[in-house]
MMTF fields as JSON, N, C-alpha, C and O atoms, coordinates in Angstrom:
{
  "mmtfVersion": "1.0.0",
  "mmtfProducer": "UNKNOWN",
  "numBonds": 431,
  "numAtoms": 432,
  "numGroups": 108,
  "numChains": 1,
  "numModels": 1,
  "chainsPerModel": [1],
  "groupsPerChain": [108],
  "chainIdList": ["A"],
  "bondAtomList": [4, 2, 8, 6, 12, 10, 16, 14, 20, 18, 24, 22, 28, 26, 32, 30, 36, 34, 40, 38, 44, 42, 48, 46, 52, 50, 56, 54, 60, 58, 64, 62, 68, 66, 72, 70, 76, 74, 80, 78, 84, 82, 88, 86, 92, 90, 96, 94, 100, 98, 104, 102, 108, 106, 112, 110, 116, 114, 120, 118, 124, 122, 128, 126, 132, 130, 136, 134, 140, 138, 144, 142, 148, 146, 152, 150, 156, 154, 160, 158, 164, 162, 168, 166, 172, 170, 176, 174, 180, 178, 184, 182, 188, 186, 192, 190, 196, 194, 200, 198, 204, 202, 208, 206, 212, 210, 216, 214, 220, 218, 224, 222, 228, 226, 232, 230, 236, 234, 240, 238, 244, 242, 248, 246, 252, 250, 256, 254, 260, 258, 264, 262, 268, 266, 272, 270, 276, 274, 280, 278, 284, 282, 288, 286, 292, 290, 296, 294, 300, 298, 304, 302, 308, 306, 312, 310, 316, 314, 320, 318, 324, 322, 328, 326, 332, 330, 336, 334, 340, 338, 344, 342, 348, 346, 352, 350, 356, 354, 360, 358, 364, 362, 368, 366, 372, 370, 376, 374, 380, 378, 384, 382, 388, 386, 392, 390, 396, 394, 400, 398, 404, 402, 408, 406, 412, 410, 416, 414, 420, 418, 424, 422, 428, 426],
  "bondOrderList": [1, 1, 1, 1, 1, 1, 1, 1, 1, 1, 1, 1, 1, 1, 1, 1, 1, 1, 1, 1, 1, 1, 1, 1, 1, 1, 1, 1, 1, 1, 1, 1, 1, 1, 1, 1, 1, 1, 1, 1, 1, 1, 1, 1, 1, 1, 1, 1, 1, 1, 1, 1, 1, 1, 1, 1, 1, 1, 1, 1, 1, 1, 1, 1, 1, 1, 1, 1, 1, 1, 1, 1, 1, 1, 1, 1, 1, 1, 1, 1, 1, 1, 1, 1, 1, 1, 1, 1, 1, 1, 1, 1, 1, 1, 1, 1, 1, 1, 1, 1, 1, 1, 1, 1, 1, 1, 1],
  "groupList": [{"groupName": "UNK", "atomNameList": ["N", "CA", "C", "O"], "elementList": ["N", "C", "C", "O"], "formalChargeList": [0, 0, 0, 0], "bondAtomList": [1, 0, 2, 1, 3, 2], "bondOrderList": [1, 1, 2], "singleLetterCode": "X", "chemCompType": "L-PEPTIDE LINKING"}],
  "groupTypeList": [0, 0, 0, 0, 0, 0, 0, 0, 0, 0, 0, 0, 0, 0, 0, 0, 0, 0, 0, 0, 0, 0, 0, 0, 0, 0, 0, 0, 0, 0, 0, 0, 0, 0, 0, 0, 0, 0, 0, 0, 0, 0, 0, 0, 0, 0, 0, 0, 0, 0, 0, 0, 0, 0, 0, 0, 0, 0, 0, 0, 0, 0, 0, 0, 0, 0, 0, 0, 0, 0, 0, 0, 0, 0, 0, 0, 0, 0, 0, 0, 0, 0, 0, 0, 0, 0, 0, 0, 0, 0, 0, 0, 0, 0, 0, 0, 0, 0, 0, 0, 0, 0, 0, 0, 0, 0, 0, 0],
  "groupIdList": [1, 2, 3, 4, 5, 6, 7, 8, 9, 10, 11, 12, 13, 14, 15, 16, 17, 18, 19, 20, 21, 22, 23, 24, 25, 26, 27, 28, 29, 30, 31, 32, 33, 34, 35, 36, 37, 38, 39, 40, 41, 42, 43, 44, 45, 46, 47, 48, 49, 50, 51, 52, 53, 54, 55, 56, 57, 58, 59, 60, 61, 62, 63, 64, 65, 66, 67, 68, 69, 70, 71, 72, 73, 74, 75, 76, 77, 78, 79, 80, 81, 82, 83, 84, 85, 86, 87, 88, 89, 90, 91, 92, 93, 94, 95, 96, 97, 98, 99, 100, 101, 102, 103, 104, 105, 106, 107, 108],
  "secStructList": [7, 7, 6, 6, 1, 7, 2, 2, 2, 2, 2, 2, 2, 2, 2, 2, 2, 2, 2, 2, 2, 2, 2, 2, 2, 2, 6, 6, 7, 2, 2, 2, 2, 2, 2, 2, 2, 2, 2, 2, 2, 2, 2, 2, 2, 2, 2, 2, 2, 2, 2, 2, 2, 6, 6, 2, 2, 2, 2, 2, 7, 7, 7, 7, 1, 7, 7, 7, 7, 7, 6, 6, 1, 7, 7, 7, 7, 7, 1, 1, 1, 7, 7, 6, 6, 1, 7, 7, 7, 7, 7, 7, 7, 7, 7, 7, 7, 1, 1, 7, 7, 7, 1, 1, 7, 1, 7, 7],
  "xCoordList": [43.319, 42.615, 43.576, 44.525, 43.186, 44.003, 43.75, 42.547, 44.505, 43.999, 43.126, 42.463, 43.208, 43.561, 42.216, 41.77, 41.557, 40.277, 39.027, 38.995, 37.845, 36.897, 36.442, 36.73, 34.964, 34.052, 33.422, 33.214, 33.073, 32.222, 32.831, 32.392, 34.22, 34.992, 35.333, 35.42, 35.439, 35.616, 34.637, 34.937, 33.372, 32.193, 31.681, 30.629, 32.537, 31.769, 32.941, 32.731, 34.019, 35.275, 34.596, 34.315, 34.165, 33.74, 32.195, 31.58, 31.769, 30.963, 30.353, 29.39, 31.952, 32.037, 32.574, 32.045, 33.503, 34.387, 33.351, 33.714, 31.901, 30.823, 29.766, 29.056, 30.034, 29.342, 29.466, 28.743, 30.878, 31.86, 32.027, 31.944, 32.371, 32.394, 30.809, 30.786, 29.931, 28.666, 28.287, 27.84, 28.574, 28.199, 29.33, 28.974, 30.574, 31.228, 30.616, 30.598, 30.025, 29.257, 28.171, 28.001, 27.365, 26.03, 25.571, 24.427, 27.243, 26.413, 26.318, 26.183, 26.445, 25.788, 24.37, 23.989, 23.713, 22.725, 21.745, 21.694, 20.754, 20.081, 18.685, 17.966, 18.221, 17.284, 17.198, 16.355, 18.376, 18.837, 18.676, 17.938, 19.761, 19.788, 18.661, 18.485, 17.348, 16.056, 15.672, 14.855, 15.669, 15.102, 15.346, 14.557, 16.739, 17.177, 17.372, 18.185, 16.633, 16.581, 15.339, 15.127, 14.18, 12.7, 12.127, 11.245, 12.36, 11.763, 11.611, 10.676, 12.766, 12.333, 11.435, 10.595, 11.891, 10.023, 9.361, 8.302, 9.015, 7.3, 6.848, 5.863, 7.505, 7.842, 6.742, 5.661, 7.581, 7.226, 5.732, 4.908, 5.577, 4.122, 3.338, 2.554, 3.491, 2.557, 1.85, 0.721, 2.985, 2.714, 1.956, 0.982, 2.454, 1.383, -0.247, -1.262, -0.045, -1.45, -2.227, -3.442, -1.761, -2.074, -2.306, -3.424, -1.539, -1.604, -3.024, -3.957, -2.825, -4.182, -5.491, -6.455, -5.129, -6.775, -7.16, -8.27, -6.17, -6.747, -6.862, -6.978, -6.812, -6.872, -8.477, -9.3, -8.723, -9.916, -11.037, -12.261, -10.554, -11.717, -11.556, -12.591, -10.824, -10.924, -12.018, -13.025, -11.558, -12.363, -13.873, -14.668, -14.126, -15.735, -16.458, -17.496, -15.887, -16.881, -18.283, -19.315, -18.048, -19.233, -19.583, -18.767, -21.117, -21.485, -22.46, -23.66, -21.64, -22.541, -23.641, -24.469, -23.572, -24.627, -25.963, -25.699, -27.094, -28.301, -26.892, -25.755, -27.574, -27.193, -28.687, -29.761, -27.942, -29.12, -28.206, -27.057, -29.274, -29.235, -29.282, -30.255, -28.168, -28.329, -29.04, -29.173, -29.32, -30.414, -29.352, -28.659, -29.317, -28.87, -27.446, -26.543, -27.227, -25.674, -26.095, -27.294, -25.855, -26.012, -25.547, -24.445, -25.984, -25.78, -24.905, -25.251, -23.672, -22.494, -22.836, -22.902, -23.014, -23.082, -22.261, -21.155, -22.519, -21.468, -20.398, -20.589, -19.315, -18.044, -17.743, -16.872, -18.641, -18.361, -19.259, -18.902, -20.127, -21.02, -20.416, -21.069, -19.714, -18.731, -19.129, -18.971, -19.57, -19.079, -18.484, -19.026, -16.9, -15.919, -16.523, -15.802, -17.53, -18.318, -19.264, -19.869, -19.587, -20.559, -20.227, -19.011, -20.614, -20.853, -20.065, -20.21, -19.127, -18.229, -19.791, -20.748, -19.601, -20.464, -19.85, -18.882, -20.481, -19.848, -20.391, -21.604, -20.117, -20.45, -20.207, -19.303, -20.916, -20.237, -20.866, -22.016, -19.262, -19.554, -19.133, -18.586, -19.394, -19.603, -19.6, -20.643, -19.064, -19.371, -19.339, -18.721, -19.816, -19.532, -18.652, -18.788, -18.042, -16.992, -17.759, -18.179, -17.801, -18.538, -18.418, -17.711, -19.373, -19.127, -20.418, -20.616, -21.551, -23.104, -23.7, -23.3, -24.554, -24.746, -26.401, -27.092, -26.822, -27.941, -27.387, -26.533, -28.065, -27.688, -28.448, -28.221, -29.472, -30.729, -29.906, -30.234, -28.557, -28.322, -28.07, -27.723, -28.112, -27.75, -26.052, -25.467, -25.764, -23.959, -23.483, -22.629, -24.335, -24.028, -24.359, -24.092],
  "yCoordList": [3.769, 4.053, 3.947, 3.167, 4.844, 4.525, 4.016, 3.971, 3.551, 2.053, 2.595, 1.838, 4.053, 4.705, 5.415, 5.938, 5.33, 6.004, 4.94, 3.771, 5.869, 5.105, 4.79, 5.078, 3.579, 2.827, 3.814, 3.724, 5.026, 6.294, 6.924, 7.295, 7.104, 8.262, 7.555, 8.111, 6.113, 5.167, 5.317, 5.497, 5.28, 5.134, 6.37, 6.377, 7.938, 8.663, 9.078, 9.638, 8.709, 8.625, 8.008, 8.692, 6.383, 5.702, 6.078, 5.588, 7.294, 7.869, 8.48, 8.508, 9.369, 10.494, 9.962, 10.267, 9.296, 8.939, 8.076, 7.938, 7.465, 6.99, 7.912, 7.727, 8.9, 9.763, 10.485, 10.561, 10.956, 11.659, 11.105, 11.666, 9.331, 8.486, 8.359, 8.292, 8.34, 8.626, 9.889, 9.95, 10.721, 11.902, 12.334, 12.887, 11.809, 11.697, 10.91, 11.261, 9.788, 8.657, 9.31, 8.758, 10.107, 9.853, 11.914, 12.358, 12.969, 13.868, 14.743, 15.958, 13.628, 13.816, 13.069, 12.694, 12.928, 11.973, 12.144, 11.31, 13.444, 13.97, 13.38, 13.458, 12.897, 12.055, 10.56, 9.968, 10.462, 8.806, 9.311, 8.784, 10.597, 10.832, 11.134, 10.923, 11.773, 12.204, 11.115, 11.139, 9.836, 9.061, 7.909, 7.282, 7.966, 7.61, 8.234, 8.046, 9.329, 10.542, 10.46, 10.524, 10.239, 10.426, 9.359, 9.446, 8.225, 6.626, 6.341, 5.759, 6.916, 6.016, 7.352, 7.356, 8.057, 9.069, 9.003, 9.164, 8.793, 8.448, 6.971, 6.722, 6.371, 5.22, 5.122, 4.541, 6.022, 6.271, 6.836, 6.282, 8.094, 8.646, 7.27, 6.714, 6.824, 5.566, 4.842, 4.425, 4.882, 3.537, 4.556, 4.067, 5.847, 6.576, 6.379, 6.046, 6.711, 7.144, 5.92, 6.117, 4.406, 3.217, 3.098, 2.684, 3.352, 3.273, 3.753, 3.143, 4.966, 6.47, 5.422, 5.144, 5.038, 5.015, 3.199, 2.694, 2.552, 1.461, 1.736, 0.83, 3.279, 3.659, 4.212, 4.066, 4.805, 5.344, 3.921, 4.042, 3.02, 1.765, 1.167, 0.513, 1.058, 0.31, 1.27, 0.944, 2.396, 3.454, 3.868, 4.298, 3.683, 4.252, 2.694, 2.681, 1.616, 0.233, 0.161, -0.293, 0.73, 1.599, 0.371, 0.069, -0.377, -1.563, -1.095, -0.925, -0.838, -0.36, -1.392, -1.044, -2.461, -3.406, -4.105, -4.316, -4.527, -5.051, -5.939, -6.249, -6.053, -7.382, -7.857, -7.347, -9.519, -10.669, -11.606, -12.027, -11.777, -12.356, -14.041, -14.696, -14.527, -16.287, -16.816, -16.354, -17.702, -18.448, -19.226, -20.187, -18.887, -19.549, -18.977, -19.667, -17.285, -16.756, -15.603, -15.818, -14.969, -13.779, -12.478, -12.581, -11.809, -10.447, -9.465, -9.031, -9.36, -8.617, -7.155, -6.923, -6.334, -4.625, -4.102, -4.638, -2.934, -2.251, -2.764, -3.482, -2.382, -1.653, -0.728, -0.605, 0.543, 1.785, 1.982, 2.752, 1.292, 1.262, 0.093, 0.152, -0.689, -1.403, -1.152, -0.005, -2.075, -1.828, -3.01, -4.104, -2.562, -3.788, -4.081, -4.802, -3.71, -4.273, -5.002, -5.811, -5.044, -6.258, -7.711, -7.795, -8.494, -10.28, -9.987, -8.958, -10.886, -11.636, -12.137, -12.672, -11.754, -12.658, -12.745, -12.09, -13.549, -14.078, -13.436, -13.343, -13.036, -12.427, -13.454, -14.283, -13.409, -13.765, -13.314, -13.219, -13.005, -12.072, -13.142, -14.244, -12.711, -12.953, -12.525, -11.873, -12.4, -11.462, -12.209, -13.268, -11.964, -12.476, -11.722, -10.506, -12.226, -11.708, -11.918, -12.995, -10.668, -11.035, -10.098, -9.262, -9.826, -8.735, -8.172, -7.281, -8.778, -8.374, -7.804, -8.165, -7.012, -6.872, -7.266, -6.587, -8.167, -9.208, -10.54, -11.299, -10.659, -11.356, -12.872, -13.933, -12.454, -14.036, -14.637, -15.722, -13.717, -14.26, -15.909, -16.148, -17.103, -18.187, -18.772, -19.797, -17.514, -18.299, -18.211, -18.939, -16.971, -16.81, -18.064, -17.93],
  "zCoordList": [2.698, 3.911, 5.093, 5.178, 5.984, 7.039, 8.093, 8.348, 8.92, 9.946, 11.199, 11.907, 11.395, 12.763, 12.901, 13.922, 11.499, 11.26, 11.329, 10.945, 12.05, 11.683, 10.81, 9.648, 11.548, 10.283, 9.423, 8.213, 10.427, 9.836, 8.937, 7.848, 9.535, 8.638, 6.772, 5.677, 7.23, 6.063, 5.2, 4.019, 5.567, 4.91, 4.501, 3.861, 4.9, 4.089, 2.937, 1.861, 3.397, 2.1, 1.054, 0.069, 1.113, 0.077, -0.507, -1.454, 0.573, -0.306, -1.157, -1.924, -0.458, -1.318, -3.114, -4.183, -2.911, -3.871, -4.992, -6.16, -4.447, -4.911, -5.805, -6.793, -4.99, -5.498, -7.134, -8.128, -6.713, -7.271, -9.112, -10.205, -8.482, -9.858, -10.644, -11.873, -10.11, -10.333, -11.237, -12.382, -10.454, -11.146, -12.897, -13.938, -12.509, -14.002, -14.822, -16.002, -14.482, -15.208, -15.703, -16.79, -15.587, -15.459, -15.739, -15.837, -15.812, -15.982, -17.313, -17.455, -18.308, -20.047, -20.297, -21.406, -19.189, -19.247, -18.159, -17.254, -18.193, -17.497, -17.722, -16.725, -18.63, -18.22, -17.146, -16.473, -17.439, -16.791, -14.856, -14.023, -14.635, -13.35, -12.974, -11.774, -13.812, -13.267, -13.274, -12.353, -13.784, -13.212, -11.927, -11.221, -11.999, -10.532, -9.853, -8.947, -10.041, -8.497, -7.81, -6.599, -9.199, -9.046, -8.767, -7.912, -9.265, -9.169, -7.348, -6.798, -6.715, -5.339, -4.47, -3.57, -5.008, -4.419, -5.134, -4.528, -6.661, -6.611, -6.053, -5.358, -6.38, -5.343, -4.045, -3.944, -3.035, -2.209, -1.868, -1.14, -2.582, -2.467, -3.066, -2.296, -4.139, -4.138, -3.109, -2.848, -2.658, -1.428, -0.02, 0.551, 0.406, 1.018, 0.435, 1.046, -0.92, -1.236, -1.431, -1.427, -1.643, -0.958, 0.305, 0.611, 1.169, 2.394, 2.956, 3.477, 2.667, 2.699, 2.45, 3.163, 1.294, 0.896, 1.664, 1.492, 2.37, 3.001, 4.549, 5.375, 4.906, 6.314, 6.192, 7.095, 5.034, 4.681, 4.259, 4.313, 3.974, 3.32, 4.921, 5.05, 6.15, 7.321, 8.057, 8.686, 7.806, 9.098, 8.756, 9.591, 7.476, 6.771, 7.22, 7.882, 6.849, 7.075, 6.497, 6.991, 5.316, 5.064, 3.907, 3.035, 4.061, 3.249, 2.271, 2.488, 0.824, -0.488, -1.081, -1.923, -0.646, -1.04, -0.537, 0.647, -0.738, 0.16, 0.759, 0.403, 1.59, 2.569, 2.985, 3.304, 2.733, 2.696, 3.653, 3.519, 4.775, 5.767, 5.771, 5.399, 6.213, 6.085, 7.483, 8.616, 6.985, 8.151, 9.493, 9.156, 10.512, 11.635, 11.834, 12.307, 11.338, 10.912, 12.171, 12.346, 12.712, 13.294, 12.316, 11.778, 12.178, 11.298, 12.498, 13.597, 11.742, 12.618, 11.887, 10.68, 12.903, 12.377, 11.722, 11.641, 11.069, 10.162, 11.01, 11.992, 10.608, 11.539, 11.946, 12.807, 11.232, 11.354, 13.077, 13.968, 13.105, 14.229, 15.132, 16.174, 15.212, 15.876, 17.592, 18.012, 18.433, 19.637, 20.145, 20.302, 20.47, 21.124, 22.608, 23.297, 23.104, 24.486, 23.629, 24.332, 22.585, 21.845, 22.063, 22.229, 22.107, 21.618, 20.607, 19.947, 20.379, 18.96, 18.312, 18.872, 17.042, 15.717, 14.271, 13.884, 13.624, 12.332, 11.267, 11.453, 10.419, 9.315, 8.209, 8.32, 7.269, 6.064, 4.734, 4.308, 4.113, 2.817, 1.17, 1.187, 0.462, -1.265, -2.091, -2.137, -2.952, -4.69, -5.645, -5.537, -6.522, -7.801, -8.988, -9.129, -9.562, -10.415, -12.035, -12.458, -12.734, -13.995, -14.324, -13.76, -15.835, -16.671, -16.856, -17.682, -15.93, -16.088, -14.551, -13.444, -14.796, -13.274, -13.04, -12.281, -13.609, -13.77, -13.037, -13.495, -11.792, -10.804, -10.886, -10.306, -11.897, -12.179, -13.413, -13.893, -14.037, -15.072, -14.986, -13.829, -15.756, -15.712, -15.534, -15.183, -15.983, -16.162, -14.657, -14.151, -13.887, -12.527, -11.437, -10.243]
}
């Protein structure tokens, strides 16, 4: 390397030369490179289409179940119906985790 050159110019030498050794390594072995080509974009769309679908479960607020009202709790509105000029109130939520959807069952 030479002294007189830049950090940039350095770093795309050692990139190239990265590259270069890479691709001798690696080009009898085309499944291997499809998968370190492909892994950090599906990767990626994953995590969009995660993303997506917790922008879509914040913005619907949409409550699939009776709701049963506790005594001395104030009942906070959907969210989807939300008004930030409203009173602050408390909500509170519950599920049960099981393998029956018999709610009188005993084990519940």
């Amino acid at each position: 390397m030479n002294e007189n050159e830049s950090d940039f110019v350095t770093f795309l030498i050692q990139t190239r030369i990265l590259i270069w050794k890479n691709f001798l390594l690696f080009r009898r072995k085309l499944r291997l490179i499809m998968f370190i080509l492909l892994t950090p974009w599906s990767v990626s769309i994953m995590l969009e289409v995660i993303i997506d679908i917790g922008k879509i479960l914040n913005e619907t607020g949409v409550v699939d179940f009776p709701v049963e009202t506790v005594n001395k709790v104030p009942q906070c509105n959907n969210g989807y119906y939300w008004d930030p000029t409203d009173t602050s109130c408390l909500s509170v939520g519950y599920s049960l985790i099981g393998d029956t959807s018999n709610l009188n069952d005993p084990k519940y």
